[in-house]
N, C-alpha and C positions, 0 to 999 in steps of 0.2 A: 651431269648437272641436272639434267630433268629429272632422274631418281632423286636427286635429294628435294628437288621441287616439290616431288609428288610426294615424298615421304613427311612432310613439314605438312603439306595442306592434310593430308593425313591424321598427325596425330594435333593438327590443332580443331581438324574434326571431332576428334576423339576427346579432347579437350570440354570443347563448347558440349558435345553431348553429356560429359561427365557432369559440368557445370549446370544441363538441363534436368539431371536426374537428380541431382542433389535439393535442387529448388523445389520441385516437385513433392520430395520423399520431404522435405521440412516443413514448406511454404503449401502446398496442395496446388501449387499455380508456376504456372512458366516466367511472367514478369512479377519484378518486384515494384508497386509503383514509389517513384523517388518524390518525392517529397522536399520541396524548397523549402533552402535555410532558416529554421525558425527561433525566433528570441524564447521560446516558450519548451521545457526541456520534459519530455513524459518519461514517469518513473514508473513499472510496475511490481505489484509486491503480488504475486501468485501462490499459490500450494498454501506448505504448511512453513513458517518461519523457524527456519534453522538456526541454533545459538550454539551453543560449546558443547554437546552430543553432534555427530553427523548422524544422519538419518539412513534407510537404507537405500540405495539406488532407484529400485520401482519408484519411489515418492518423488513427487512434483514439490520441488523446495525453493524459498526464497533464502537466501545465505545472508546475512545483514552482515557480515565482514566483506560481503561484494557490496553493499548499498552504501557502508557509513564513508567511503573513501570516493563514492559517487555525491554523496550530497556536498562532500568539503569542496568536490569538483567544482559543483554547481554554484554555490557559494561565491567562490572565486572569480568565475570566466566571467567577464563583464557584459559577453556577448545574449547571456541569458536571463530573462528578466523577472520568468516565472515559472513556475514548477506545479506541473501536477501529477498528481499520486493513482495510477488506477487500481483495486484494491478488490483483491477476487481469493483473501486468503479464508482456511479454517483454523489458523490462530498458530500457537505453536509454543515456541522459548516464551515466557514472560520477560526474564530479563532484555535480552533479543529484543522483544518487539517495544518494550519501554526505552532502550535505548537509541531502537530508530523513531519513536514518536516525542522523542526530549530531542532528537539531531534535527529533525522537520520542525517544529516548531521554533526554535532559534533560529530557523535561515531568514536573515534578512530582504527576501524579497516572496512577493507576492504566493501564496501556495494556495493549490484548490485539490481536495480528494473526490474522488467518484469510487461508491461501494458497489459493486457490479458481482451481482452471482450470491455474494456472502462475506460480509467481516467479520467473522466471528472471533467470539474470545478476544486475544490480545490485540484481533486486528482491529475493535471496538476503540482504543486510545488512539493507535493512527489512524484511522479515519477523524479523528477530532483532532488532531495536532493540529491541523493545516486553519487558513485567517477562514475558509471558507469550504464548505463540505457540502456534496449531492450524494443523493441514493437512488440507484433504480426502481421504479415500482415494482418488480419483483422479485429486491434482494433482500436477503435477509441479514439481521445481525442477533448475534447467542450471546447472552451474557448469564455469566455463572461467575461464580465463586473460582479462587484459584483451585487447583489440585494438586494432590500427591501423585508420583509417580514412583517406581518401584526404586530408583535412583537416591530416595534420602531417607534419614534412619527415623523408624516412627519415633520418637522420645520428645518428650513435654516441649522441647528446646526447639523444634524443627516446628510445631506446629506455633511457635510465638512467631517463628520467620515466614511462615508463609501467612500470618494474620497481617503483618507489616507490610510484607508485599504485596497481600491483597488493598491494603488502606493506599498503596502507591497508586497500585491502579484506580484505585476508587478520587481520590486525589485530584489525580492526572484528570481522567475524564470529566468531572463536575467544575474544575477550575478550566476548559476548553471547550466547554459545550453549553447551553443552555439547562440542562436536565439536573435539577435539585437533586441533595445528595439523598433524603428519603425515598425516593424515589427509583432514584438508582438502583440504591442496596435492598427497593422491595422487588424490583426485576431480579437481582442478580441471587437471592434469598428465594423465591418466590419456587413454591411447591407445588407440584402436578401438571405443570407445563412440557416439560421433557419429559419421555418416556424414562422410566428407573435413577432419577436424575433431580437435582435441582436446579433452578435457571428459568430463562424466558427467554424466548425463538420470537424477534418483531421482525416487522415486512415493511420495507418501502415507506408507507408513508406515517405508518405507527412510528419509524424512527422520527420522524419530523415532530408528530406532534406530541412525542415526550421530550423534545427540544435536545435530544441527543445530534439529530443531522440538522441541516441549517434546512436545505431543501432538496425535495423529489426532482430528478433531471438527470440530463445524459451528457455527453458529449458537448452538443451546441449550450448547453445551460450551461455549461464549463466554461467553455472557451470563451462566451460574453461576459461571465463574471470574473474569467482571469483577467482581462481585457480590460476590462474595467477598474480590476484594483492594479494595475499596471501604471494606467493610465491616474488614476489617484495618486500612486507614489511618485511620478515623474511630478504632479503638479504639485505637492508637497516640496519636492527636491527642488522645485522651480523658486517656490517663494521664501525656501533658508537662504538658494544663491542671494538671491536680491535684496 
């Protein structure tokens, strides 16, 4: 009886140690801190956006066929009342990232994005989807022109589709942001900004005041302006009841 006593306390030592190495090797820290139940659901979009190519393993990927079944989540559960987006990608699928920035922008309740690191490329339209957008002082956002990739056939016919998918994009962002469409297409046109490239590389607060981000801010800028358009749509919903 004390052998199987001891053999239990044993392998639940073994156990708990397992569990201590695994946190460590993920997390770099022994506790996780928990975090009380919140009305307010954080989503992040990291790496590079994965569409209908899979990428290769080394790469740091956001999959949008894990996201778009998360936002219909979100949507849904009544318990959540706002959403925000944290957005540290260098772009990726177009298709991919136009279809997570048309799923965010139709969710009916409050959304707020924070561009942290870099939005680059595609990540440029979901950073704008959301009712209200920050950027770090020192992130940046690339905005170029679509590209080719060795995936589609150069003939007359392919470069009419990526002119249209580029006007998608162009679209999207000037109908979600402040930033006139001339404007746009002179960053996204604009020559000798990128090294062997065309494009423009803006920082923090040059997003603001081409009226692409709404404003410079972090975390707490977030969280009072979720807070605030929370608290607007509940007193909206207050005054249909009545």
């Amino acid at each position: 009886m004390e052998k199987d006593i001891d053999k239990k306390e044993e392998q639940d030592e073994e156990k708990n140690s397992s569990s201590l190495v695994q946190k460590i090797q993920q997390l770099g820290q022994t506790n996780i801190p928990q975090a009380p139940e919140s009305n307010i659901h954080v989503l992040t979009i990291i790496g590079q956006i994965e569409g209908h190519i899979q990428l290769p393993p080394q790469n740091k990927t956001t999959k949008y066929e894990h996201l778009l079944p998360q936002l219909i989540a979100i949507e849904q559960n009544p318990k959540i009342e706002g959403l925000v987006i944290l957005l540290n990608t260098v772009g990726g699928d177009v298709e991919a990232g136009l279809a997570l920035s048309e799923m965010i922008t139709s969710i009916s309740k409050p959304t707020v994005s924070i561009v942290l690191g870099g939005g680059h490329s595609i990540g440029v339209p979901i950073a704008v989807a959301t009712d209200y957008s920050f950027i770090a002082p020192t992130a940046t956002m690339t905005i170029h022109p679509v590209r080719l990739t060795g995936l589609v056939i150069g003939v007359p016919q392919t470069f009419e589709y990526l002119d249209k998918m580029q006007d998608r994009v162009i679209n999207f962002v000037i109908s979600h942001s402040n930033i006139k469409e001339q404007q746009f297409k002179d960053l996204m046109f604009a020559k000798g900004n990128l090294t062997r490239d065309i494009g423009t590389n803006i920082v923090g607060r040059e997003a603001v005041e081409y009226g692409l981000i709404n404003r410079v801010g972090g975390v707490k800028e977030a969280m009072e302006k979720m807070n605030e358009l929370i608290s607007n749509q509940k007193g909206q919903t207050e005054q249909v009841i009545q």
